[in-house]
TILUMKOL-704452 format. One line per 4 residues: for each residue z negated, y, x negated of C-alpha. Coordinates in steps of 0.2 Angstrom, whole numbers. Layout:
BEGIN
Z/Y/X; ...
This chain:
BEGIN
0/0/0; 4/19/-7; -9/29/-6; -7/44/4
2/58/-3; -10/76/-3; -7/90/-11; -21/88/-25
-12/71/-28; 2/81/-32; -7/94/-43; -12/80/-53
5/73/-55; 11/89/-61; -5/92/-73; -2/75/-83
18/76/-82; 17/96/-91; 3/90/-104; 10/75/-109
26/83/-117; 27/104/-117; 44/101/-123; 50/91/-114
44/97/-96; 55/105/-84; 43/120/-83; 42/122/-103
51/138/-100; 37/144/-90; 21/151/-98; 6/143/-93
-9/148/-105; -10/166/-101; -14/178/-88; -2/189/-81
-9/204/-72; -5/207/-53; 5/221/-57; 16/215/-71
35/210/-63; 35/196/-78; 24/184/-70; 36/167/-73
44/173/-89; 46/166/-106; 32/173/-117; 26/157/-126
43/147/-129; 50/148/-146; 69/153/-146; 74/140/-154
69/127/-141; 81/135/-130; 95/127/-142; 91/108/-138
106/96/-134; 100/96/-115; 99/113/-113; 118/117/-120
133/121/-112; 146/125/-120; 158/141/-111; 173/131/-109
162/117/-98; 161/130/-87; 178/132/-84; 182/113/-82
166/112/-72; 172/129/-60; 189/118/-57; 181/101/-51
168/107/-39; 168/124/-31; 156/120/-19; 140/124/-28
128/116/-14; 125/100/-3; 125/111/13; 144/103/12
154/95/27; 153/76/27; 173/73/22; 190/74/28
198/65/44; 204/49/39; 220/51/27; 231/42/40
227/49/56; 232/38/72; 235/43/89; 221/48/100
214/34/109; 214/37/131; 211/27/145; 233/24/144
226/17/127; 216/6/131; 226/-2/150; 241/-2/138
230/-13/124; 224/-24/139; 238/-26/145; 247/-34/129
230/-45/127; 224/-34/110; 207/-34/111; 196/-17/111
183/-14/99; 168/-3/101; 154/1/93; 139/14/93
135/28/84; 121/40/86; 124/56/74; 140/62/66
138/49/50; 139/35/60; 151/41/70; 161/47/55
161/30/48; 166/23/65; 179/34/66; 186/31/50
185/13/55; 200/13/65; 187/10/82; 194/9/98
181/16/107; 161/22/101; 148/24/113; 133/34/110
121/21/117; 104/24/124; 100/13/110; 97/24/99
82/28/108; 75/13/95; 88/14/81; 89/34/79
71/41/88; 60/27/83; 55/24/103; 49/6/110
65/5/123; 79/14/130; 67/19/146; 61/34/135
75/44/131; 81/60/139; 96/68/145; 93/80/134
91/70/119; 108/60/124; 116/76/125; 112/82/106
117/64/99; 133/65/111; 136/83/102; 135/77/84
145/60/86; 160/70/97; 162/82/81; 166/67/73
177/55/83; 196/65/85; 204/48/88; 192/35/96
188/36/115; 170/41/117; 158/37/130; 142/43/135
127/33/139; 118/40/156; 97/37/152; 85/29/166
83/41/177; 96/52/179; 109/43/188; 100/32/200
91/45/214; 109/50/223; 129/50/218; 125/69/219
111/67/203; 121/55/195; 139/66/195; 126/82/192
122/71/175; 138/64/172; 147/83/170; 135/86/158
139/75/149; 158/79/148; 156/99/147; 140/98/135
140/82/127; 160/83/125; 160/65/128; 177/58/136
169/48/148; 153/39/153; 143/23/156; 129/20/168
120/2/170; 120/-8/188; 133/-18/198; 139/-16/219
124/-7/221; 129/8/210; 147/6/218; 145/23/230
140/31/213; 152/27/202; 166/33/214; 158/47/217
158/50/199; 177/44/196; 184/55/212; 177/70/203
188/64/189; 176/58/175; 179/40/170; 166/28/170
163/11/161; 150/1/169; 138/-11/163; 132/-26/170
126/-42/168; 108/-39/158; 106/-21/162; 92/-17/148
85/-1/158; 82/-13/172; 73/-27/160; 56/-24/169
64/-31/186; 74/-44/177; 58/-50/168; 61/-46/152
80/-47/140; 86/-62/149; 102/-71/151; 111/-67/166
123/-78/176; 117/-95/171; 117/-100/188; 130/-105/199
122/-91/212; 117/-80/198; 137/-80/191; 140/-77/209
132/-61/210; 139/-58/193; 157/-57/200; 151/-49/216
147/-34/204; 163/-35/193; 171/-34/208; 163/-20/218
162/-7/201; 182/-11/197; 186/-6/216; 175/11/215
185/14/199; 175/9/184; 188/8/168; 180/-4/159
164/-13/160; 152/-20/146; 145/-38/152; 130/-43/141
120/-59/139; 131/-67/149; 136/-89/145; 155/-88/138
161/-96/153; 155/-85/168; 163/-70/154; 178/-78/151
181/-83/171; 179/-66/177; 188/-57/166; 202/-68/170
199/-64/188; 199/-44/185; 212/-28/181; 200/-18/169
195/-23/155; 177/-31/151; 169/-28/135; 158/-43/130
140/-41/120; 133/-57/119; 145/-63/132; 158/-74/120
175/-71/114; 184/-71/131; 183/-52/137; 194/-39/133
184/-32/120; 167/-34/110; 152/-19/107; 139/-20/94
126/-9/88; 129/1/72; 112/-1/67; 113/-21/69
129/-26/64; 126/-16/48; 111/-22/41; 104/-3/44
84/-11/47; 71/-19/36; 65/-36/34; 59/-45/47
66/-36/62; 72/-46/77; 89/-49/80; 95/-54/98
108/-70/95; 124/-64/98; 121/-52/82; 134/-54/67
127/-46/51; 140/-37/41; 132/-31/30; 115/-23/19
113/-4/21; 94/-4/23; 94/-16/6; 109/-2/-3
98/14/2; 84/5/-1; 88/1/-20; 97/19/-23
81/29/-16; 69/18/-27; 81/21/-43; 81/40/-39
64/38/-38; 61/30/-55; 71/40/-62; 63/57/-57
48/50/-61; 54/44/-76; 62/60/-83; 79/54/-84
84/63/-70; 94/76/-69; 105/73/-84; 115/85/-94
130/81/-81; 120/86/-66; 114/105/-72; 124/120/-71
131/128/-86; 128/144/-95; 132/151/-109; 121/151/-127
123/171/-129; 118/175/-113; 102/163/-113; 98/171/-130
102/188/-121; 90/184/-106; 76/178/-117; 77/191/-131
74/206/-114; 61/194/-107; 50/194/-124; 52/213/-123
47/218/-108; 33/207/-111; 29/214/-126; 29/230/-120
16/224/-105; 5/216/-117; 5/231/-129; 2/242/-113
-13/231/-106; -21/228/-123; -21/250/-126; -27/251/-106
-43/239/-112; -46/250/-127; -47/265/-117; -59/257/-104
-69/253/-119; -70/269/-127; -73/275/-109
C-alpha cells in the first residue's frame, strides 16, 4: 500500500532530492541559503551558482539546435489537438449506409466511445457506427450501474465523442429516466440529444411497450435504434443481468418486441444476451438490421464496449461471456506511467532532447545582470544595517 501523499511528504521529497546533489538538482539555479528581503525584485535569482556550472553538457544548446528544433515542432505546448482525420477519409456513414450494407449482408460494426480519444480512435477505425453508451456511467464516471447517469452528463460525453466521429454514424444513449414517463418526455429528451449532444440519432431500451414512444420520436424525424432483449436499465425487474429468450415463451415475447419497435420505425435494434438461435431466427424474420452483444454471429452487426474489448481495466475485473479481449491498454499505460515515474524519480527525466534551447551568450548575459543587481542589493542592505547601527 502507498502511503498517502501530503504535502509535508512532499517537502521531504524535495529536501533530500536538493541535498543529495546541489549540482545536479533541477533548482541548483535557485539560491537557497540566504535571505532575500521582502522588497528585493531578485527573490529566485542566481546569487550562489558559480558561472561555470552553467556550462555543463545538459545545460547546452547550441544556436543552430534551435533552428532545427523551431522547424520540427512549432507548437511549443501539450494544450495541442489530438491529430488529424484519418489520412483516407471515407464517406459519411447514414441510415442509406447502413439499409444499403444490410441489404448486401456486410455486417455493421459498432462500438462505444465516451470522450473524444475513444472516439477518435473509433473513428480512425473505419467503425460503422459508435454509440456513446450509458456505460460509461462505470467505464468513464466510475458509478456502480447505468441507473445513475444523467441527461446531462450523456450530453457532455455525446459533445466530446461527435467532435470526433465526421464519418461513423453516431448514436446517443437515452439514461433511466428520461424517456420512460410520456412520448412527450421521451422526444423532449431525444431533441436534445440531436441539437446539444449533435448526436445523429438515438437509442432507448424496451420492446412493444416503448412502441407509441419510439414513433413518436421517429415521426418528429430523429432515428432511433432500440434495444432489447436484456435491457440493463431494467435489470432490477429482470432479476439481475440475465439471459433473455431461453424460453420458447420467453423467445416469443422476444420477437413480439422486434416486431412491434421495427413497425414504430426503429432503424436498428441491439439484441443482447440473447441464445444464438432466438438471434439468428429473428433477424431472419425482420427488415432492419439487429446488432448482436452477446447474441452470436447471426445479426446484422456486433457492439462492444471500448473499455472491454480493449483491455482498458485492471486485473481482476469481471468480464460478461460474450467479451473478446483485444488487447492490453490498462497493462501499456500501466507500464509507461510507472517508467515516467521512475524516471522522474530517478533523475533521468527530462533529457537534454526534452528541454528548450537557448543560447550560451545569452545565459552568460542573463546571469552576469542577475549577479549585479544582486550585488548592488546586497551592498545596499549591508550600508542600510550599518546606518541602523550607528543610529
Amino acid at each position: 500500500m502507498h502511503k498517502q501523499v501530503t504535502t509535508s511528504l512532499l517537502r521531504r521529497s524535495y529536501s533530500t532530492s536538493s541535498s543529495s546533489s546541489s549540482s545536479s538538482s533541477r533548482w541548483s539555479l535557485l539560491s537557497r541559503s540566504s535571505r532575500i528581503s521582502s522588497n528585493s525584485n531578485a527573490a529566485l535569482l542566481l546569487k550562489t551558482t558559480p558561472l561555470q556550472q552553467l556550462h555543463q553538457p545538459q545545460l547546452q544548446l547550441q544556436p543552430q539546435r534551435v533552428y532545427q528544433h523551431q522547424h520540427v515542432q512549432t507548437r511549443q505546448s501539450s494544450h495541442s489537438p489530438m491529430g488529424l482525420p484519418p489520412t483516407n477519409p471515407r464517406k459519411k456513414v447514414t441510415l442509406n449506409t447502413l439499409q444499403s450494407m444490410y441489404k448486401r449482408g456486410e455486417k455493421i460494426t459498432m462500438i462505444t466511445a465516451h470522450d473524444f480519444p475513444s472516439a477518435h480512435v473509433a473513428e480512425h477505425a473505419g467503425m460503422d457506427m459508435i454509440l456513446v453508451g450509458d456505460s460509461l456511467a462505470m467505464v468513464a464516471l466510475g458509478m456502480e450501474d447505468t441507473s445513475e447517469v444523467l441527461v446531462e452528463e450523456m450530453l457532455l460525453h455525446c459533445r466530446s465523442v461527435a467532435r470526433a466521429s465526421s464519418r461513423a454514424f453516431t448514436v446517443g444513449d437515452m439514461p433511466m429516466g428520461s424517456y420512460e414517463i410520456s412520448p412527450q418526455q421521451a422526444l423532449s429528451t431525444a431533441i436534445r440529444f440531436i441539437k446539444e449532444g449533435r448526436m445523429s440519432a438515438v437509442k432507448l431500451e424496451g420492446g412493444a411497450e416503448m412502441a407509441p414512444t419510439i414513433r413518436a420520436i421517429t415521426t418528429a424525424g430523429i432515428p432511433v435504434l432500440a434495444h432489447i432483449g436484456l435491457t440493463p436499465q431494467r435489470q432490477n425487474a429482470l432479476g439481475g443481468f440475465r439471459v433473455q429468450g431461453k424460453s420458447k415463451e420467453s423467445a416469443k415475447r422476444l420477437l413480439r418486441d422486434a416486431l412491434a419497435v421495427q413497425e414504430a420505425g426503429a432503424f436498428a435494434m441491439v439484441v443482447e444476451a440473447v441464445p444464438q438461435e432466438v438471434a439468428s431466427f429473428i433477424t431472419g424474420l425482420l427488415k432492419v438490421p439487429t446488432i448482436g452483444i452477446g447474441a452470436g454471429s447471426g445479426t446484422s452487426g456486433q457492439v462492444l464496449v471500448q473499455a472491454d474489448m480493449t483491455g482498458n481495466f485492471p486485473p481482476g475485473r469481471f468480464l460478461p461471456k460474450f467479451v473478446k479481449k483485444y488487447g492490453d491498454v490498462w497493462g501499456e499505460a500501466l507500464r509507461a506511467i510507472e517508467s515516467y515515474r521512475d524516471e522522474v524519480k530517478g533523475k533521468s527525466y527530462p533529457a537534454e532532447e526534452h528541454t528548450y534551447p537557448m543560447a550560451r551568450e545569452e545565459v552568460e548575459a542573463f546571469v552576469g545582470d542577475v549577479r549585479r543587481l544582486m550585488g548592488a542589493n546586497a551592498s545596499a542592505s549591508e550600508a542600510e544595517g550599518e546606518g541602523e547601527k550607528e543610529a
